[in-house]
DSSP file (Angstrom, degrees, kcal/mol; ACC not computed):
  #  RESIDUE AA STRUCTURE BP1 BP2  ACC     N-H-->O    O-->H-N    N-H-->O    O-->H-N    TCO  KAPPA ALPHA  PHI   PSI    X-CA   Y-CA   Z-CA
    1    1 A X              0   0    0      0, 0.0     2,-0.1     0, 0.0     0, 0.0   0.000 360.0 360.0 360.0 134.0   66.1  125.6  130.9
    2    2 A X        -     0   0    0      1,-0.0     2,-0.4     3,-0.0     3,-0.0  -0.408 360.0-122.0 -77.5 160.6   67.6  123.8  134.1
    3    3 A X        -     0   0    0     -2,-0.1    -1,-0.0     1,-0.0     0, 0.0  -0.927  34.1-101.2-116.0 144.5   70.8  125.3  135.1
    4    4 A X        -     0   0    0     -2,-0.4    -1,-0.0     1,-0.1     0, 0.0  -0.283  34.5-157.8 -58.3 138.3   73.9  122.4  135.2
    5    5 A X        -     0   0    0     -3,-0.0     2,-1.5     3,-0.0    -1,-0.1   0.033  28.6-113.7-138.0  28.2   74.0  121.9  138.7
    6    6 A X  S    S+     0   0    0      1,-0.2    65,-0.3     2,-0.1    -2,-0.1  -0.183 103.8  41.8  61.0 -29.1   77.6  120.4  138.8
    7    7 A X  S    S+     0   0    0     -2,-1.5    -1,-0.2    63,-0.1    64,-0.1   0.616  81.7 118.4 -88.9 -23.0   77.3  116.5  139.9
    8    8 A X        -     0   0    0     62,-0.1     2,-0.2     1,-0.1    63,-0.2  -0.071  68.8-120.9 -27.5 138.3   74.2  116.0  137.8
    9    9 A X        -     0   0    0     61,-0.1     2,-0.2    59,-0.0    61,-0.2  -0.773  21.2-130.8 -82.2 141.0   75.2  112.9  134.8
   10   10 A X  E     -A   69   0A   0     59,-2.2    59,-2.5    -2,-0.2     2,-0.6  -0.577  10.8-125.8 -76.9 138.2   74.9  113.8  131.4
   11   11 A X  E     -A   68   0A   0     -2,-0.2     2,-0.7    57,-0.2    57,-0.2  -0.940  29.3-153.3 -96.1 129.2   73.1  111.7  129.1
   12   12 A X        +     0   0    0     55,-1.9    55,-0.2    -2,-0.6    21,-0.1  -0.822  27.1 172.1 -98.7 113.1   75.5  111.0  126.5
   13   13 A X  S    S+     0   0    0     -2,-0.7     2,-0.9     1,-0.2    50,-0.2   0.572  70.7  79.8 -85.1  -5.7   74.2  110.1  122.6
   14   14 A X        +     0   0    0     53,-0.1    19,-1.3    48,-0.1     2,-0.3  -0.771  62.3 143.7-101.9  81.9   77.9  110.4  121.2
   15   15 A X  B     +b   33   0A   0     -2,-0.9    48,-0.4    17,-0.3    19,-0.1  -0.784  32.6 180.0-106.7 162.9   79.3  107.0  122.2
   16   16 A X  S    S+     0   0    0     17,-1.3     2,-0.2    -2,-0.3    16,-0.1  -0.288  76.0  49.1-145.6  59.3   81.8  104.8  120.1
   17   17 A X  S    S-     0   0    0     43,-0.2    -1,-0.3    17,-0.1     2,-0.2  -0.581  79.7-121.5-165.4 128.7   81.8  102.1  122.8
   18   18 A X        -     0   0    0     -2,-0.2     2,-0.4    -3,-0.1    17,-0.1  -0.636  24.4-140.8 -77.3 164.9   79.5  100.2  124.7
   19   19 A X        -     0   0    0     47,-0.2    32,-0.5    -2,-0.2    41,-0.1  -0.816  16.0-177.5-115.1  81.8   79.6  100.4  128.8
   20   20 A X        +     0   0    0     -2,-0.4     2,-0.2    30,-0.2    30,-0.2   0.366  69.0  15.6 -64.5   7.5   79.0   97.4  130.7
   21   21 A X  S    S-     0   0    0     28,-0.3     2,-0.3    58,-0.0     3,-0.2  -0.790  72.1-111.2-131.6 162.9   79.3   99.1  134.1
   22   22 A X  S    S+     0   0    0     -2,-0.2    26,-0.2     1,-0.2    27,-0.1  -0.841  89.0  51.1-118.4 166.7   79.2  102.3  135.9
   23   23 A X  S    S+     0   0    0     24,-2.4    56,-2.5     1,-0.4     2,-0.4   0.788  71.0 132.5  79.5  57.5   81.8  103.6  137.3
   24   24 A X        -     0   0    0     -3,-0.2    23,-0.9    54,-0.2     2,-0.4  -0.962  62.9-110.5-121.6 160.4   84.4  103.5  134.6
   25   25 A X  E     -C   46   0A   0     77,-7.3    11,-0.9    -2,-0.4     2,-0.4  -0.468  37.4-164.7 -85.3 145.7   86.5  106.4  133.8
   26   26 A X  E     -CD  45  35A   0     19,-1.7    18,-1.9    -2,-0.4    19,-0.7  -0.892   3.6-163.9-122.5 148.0   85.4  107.9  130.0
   27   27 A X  E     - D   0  34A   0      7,-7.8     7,-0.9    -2,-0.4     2,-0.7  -0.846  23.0 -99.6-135.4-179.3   87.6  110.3  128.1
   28   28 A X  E     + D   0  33A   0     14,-0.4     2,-0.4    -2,-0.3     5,-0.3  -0.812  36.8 174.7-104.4 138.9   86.8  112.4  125.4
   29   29 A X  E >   - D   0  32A   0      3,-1.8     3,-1.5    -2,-0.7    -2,-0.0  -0.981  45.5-115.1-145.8 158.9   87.4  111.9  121.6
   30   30 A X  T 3  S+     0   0    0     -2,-0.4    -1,-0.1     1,-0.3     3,-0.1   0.710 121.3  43.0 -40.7 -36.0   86.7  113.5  118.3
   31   31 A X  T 3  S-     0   0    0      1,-0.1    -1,-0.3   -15,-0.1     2,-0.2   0.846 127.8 -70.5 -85.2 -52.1   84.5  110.2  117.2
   32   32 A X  E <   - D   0  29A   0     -3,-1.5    -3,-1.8   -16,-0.1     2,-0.3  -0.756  63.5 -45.3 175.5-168.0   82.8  110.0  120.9
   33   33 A X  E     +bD  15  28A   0    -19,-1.3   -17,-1.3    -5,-0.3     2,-0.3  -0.898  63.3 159.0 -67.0 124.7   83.0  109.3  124.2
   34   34 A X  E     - D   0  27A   0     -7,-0.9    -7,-7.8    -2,-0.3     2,-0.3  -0.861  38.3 -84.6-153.8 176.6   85.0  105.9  124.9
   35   35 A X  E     - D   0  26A   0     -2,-0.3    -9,-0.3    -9,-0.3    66,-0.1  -0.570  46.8 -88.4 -60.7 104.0   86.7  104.5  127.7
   36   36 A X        +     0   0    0    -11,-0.9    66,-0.9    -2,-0.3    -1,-0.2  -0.098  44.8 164.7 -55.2 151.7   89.8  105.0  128.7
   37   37 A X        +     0   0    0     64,-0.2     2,-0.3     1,-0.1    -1,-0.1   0.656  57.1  43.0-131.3 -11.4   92.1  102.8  127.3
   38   38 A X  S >  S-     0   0    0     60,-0.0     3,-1.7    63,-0.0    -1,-0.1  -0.933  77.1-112.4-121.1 139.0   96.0  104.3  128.0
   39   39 A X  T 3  S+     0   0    0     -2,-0.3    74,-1.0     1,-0.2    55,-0.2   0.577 115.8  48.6 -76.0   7.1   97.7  105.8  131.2
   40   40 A X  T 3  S+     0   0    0     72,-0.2    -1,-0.2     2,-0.1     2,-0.1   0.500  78.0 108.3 -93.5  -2.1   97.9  108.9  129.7
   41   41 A X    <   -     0   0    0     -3,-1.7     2,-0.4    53,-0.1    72,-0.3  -0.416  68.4-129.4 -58.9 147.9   94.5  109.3  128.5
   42   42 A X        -     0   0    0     -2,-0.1   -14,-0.4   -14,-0.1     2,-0.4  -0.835  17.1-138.4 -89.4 129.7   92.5  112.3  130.9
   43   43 A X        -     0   0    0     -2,-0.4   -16,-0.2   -16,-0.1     3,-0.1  -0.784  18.0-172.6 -93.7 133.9   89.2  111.2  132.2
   44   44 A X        -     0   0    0    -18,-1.9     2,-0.2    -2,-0.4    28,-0.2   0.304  63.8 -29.4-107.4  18.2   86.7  113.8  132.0
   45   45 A X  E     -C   26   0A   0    -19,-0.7   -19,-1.7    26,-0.2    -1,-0.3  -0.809  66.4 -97.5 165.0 152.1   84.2  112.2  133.7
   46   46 A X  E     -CE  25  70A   0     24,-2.1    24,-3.4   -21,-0.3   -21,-0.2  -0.967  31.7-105.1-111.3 166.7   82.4  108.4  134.7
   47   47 A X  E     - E   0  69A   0    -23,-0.9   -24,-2.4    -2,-0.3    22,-0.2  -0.279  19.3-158.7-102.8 145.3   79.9  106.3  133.7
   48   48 A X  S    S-     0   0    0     20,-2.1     2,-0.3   -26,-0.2    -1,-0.2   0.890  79.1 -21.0 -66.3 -37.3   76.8  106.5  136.3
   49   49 A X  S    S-     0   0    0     19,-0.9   -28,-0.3     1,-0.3    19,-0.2  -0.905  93.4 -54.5-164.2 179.7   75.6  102.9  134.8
   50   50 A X        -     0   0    0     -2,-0.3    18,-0.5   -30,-0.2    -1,-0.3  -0.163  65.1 -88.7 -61.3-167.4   75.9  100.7  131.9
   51   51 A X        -     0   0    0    -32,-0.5    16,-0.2     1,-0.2   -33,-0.1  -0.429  61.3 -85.4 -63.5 142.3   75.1  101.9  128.1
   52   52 A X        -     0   0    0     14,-2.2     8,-2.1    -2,-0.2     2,-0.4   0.156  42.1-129.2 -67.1-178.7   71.4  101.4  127.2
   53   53 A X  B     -F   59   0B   0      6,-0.3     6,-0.3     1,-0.1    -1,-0.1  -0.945  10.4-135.3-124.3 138.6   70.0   98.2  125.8
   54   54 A X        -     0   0    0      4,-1.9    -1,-0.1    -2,-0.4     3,-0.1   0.294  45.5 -76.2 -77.5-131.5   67.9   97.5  122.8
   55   55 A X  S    S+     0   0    0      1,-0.2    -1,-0.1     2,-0.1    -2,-0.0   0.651 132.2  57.5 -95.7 -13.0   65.0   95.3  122.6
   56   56 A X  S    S-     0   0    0      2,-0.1    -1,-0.2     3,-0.1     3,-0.1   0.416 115.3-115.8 -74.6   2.3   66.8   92.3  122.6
   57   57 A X  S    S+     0   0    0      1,-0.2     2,-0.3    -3,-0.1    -2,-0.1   0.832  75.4 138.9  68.7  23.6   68.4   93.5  126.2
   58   58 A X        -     0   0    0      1,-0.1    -4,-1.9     0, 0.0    -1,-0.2  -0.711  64.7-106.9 -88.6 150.5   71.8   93.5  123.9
   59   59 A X  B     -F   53   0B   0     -2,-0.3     2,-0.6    -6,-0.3    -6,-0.3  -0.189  40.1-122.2 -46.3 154.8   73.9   96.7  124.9
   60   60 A X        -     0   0    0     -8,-2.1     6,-0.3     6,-0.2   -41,-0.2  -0.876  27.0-140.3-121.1 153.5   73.8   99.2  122.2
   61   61 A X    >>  -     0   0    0     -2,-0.6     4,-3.7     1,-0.2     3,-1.8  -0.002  37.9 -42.8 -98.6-148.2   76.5  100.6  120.4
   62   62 A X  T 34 S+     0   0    0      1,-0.3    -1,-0.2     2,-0.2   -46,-0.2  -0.312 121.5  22.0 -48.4 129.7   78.1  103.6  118.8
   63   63 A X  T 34 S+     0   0    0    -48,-0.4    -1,-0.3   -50,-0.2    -2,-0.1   0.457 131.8  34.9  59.6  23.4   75.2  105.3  116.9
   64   64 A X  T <4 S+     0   0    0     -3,-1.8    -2,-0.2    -4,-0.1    -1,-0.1   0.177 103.6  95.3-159.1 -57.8   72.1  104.2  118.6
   65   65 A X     <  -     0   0    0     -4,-3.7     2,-0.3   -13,-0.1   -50,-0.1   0.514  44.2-173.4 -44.3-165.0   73.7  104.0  122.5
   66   66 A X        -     0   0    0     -6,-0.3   -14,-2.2   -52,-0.1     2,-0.3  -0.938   5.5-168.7 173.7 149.4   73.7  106.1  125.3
   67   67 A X        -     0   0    0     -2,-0.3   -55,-1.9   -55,-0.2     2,-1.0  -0.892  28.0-119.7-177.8 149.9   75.2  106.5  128.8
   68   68 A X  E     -A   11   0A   0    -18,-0.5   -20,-2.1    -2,-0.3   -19,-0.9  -0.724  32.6-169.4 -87.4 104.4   74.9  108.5  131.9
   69   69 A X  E     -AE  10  47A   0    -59,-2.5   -59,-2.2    -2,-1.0     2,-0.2  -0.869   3.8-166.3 -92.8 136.3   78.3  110.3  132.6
   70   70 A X  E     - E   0  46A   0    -24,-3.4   -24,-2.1    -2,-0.3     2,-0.2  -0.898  27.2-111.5-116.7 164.7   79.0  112.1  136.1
   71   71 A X        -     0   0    0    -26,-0.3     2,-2.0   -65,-0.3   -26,-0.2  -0.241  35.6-101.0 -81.0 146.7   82.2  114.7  136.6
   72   72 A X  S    S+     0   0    0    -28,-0.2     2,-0.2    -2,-0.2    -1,-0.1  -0.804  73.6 135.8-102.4  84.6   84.9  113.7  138.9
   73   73 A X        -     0   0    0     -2,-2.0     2,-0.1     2,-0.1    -2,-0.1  -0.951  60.7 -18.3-136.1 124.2   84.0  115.7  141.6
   74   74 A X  S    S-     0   0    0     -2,-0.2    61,-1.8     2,-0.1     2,-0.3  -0.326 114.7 -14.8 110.1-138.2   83.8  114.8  145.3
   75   75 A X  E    S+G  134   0C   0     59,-0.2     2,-0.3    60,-0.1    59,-0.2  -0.720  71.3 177.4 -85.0 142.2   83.7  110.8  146.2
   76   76 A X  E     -G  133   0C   0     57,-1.6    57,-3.7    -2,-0.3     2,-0.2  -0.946  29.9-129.0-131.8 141.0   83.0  108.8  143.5
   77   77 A X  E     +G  132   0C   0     -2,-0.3     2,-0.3    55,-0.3    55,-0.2  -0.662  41.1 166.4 -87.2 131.4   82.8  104.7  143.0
   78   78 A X  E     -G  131   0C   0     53,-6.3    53,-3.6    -2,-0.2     2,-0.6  -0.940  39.3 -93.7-140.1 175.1   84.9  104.0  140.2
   79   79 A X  E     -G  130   0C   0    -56,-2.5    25,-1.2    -2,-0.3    51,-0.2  -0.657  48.5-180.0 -35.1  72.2   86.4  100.4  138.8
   80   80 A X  E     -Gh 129 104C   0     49,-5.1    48,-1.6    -2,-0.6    49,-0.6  -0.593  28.3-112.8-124.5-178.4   89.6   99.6  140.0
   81   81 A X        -     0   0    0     23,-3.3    25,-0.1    46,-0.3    46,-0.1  -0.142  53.5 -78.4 -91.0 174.8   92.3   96.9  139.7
   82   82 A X        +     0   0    0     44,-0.1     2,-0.3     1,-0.1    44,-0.2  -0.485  44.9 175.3 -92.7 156.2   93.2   94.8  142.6
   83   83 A X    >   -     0   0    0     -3,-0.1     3,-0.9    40,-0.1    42,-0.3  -0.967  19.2-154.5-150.8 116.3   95.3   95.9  145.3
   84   84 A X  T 3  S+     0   0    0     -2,-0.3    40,-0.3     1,-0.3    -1,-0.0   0.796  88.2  26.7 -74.5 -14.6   96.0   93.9  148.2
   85   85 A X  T 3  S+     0   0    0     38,-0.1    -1,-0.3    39,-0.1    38,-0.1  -0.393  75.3 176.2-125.6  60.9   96.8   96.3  150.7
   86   86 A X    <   -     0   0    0     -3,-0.9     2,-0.3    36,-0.2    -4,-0.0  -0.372  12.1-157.0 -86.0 143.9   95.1   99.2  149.7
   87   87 A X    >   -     0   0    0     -2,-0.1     3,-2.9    35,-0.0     2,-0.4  -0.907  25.2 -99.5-128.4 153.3   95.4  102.3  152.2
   88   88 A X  T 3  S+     0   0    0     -2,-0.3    31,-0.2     1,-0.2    33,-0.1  -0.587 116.9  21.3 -76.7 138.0   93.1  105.6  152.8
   89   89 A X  T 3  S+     0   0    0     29,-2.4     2,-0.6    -2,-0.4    -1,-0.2   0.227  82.2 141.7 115.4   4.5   94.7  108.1  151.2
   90   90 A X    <   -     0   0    0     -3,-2.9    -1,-0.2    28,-0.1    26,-0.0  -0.521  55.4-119.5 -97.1 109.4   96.6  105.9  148.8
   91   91 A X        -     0   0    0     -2,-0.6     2,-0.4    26,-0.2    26,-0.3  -0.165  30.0-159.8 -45.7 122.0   96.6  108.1  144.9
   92   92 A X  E     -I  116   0C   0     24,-3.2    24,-1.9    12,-0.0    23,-1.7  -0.917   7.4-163.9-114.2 145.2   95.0  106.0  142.2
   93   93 A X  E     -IJ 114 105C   0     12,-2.0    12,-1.5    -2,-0.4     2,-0.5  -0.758  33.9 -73.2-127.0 177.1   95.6  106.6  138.8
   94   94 A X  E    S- J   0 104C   0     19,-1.4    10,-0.2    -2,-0.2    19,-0.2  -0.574  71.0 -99.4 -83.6 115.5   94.2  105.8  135.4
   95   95 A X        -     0   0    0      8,-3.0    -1,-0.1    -2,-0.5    18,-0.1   0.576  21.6-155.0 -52.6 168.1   95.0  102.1  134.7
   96   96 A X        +     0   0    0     -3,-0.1     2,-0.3   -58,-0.1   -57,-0.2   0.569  59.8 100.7-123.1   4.0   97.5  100.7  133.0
   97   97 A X    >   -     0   0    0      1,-0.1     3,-1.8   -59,-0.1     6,-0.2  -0.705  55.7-152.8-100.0 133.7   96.2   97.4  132.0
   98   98 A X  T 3  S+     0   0    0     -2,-0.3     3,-0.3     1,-0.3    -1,-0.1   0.677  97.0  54.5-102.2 -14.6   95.0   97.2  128.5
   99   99 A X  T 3  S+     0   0    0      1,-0.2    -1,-0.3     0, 0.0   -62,-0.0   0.540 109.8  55.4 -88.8   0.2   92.3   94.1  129.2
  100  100 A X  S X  S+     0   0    0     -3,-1.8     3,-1.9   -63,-0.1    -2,-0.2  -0.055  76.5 175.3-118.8  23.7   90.7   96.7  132.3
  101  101 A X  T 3   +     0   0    0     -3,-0.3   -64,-0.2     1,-0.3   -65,-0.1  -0.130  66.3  33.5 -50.2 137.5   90.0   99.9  130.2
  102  102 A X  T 3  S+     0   0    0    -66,-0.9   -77,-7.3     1,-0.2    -1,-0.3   0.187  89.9 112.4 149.4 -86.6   88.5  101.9  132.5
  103  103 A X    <   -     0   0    0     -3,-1.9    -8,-3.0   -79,-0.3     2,-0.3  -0.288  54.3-126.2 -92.9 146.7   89.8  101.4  135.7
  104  104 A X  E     -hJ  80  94C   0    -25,-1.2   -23,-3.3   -10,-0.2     2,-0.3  -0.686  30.3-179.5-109.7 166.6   91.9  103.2  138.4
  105  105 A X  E     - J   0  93C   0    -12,-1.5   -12,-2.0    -2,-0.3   -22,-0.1  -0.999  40.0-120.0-157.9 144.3   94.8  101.7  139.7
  106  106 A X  S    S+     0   0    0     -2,-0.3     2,-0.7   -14,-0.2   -12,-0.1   0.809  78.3 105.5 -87.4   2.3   97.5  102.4  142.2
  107  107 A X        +     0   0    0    -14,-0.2     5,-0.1     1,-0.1    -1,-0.1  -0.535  36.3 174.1 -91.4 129.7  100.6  102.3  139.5
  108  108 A X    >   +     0   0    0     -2,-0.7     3,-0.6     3,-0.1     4,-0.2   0.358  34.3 124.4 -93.2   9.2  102.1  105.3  138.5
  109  109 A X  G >   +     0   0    0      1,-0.2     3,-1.0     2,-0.2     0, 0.0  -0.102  64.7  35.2 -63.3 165.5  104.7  104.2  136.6
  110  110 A X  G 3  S-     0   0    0      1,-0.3    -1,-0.2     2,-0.1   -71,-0.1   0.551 131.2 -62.6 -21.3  80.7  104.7  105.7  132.7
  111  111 A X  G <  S-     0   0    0     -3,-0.6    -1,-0.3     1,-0.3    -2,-0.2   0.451  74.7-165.1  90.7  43.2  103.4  109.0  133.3
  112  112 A X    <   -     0   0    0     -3,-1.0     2,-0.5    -4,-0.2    -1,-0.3  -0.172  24.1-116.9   4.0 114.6  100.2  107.6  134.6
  113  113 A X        -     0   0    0    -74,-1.0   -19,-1.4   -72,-0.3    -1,-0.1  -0.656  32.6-130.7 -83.2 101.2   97.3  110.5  134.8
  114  114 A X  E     -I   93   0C   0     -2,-0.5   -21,-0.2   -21,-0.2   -20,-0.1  -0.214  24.8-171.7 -68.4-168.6   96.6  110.6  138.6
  115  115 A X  E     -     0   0C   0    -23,-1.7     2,-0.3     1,-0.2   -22,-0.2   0.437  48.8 -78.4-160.7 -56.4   92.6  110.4  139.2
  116  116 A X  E     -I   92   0C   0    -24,-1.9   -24,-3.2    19,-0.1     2,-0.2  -0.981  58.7 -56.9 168.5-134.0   92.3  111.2  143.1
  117  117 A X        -     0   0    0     17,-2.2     2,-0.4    -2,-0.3   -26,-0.2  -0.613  42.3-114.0-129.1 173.0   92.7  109.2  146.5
  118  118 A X        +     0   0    0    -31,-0.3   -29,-2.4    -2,-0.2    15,-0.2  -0.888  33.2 176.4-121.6 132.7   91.1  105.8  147.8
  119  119 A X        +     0   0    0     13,-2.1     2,-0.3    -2,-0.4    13,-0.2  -0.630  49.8  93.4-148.7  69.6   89.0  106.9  150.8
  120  120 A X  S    S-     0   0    0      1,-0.3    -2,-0.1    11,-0.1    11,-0.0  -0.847  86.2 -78.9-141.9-174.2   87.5  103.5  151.5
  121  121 A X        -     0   0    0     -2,-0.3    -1,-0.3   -34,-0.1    -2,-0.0   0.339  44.6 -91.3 -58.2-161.6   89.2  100.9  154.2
  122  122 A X  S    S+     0   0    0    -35,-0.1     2,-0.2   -37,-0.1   -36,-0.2   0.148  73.2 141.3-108.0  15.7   92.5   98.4  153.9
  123  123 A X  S    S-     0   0    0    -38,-0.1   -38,-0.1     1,-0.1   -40,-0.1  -0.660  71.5 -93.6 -82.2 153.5   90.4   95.7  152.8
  124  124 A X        -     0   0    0    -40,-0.3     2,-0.4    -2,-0.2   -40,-0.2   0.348  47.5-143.0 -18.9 161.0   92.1   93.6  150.1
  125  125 A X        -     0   0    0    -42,-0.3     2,-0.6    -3,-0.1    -1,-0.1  -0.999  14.7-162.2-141.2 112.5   90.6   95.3  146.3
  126  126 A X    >   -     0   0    0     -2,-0.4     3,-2.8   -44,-0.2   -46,-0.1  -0.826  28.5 -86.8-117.4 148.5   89.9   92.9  143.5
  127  127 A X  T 3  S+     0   0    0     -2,-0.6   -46,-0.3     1,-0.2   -47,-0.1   0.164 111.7  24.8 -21.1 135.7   89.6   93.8  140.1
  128  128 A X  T 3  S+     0   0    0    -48,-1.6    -1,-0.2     1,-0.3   -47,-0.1   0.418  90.6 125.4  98.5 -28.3   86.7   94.8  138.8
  129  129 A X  E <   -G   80   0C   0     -3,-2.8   -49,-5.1   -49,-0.6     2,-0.5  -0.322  58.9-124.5 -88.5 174.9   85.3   96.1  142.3
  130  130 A X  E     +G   79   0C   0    -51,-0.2     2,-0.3    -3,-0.1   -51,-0.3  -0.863  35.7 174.4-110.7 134.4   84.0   99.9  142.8
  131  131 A X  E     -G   78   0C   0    -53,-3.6   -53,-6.3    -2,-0.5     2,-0.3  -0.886  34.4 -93.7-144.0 161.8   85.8  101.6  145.5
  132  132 A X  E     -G   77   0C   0     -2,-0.3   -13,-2.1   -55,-0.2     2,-0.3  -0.819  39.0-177.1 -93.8 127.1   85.5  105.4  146.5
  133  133 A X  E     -G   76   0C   0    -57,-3.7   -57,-1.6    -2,-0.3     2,-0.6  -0.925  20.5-142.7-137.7 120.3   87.7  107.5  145.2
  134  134 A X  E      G   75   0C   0     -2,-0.3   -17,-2.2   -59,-0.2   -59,-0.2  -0.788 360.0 360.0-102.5 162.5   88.1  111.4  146.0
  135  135 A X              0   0    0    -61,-1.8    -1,-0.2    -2,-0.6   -60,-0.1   0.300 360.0 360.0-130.1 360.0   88.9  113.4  142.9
């Protein structure tokens, strides 16, 4: 047996979502592993790369998929929502935008689950890009 070696990704076979990315935040739930989808949800963890494919190259879903999660530990690239002035050191939290499930964000407005810090430069952030985040 390998011993868990603390950044390693987990392959995870309990999905109820597919992942069309890495570097989205995942939480946990009785059903599966899914996405976050609320700003109070807790990430345990994000996805290294998309959810597998069948043979048709379609994503696969809940009962047949799969997807490589890493721990939110040191810098990590994650998904976040745009921010035009983004600064190092500036707290991102788990988004609040319900079409970006996912995604870090810098609003902390209703009771928002912080995530870590933006440790990349001031340039402009658009949705949808992977910035480095330490957690």
């Amino acid at each position: 047996m390998v011993a868990y070696a603390g950044n390693d990704a987990a392959n995870v076979i309990d999905i109820q979502e597919t992942f069309a990315s890495g570097g989205l935040l995942v939480k946990y739930h009785a059903n599966g592993i899914l996405m976050t989808a609320s700003v109070t949800d807790t990430p345990i963890g994000y996805t290294v790369q998309e959810s597998s494919r069948d043979a048709d190259l379609a994503l696969e879903a809940a009962g047949t998929g799969t997807v490589s999660v890493a721990p939110l530990s040191g810098i990590v690239y994650l998904k976040c929502m745009a921010i035009a002035s983004p600064k190092f050191g500036l707290p991102l939290y788990v988004s609040q935008t319900a079409d970006n499930n996912g995604h870090v964000d810098d609003d902390s407005s209703n009771s928002a689950v912080f995530v870590g810090y933006y440790f990349g430069d001031e340039s402009a952030i658009s949705t949808g890009d992977l910035v480095p985040v330490s957690c």
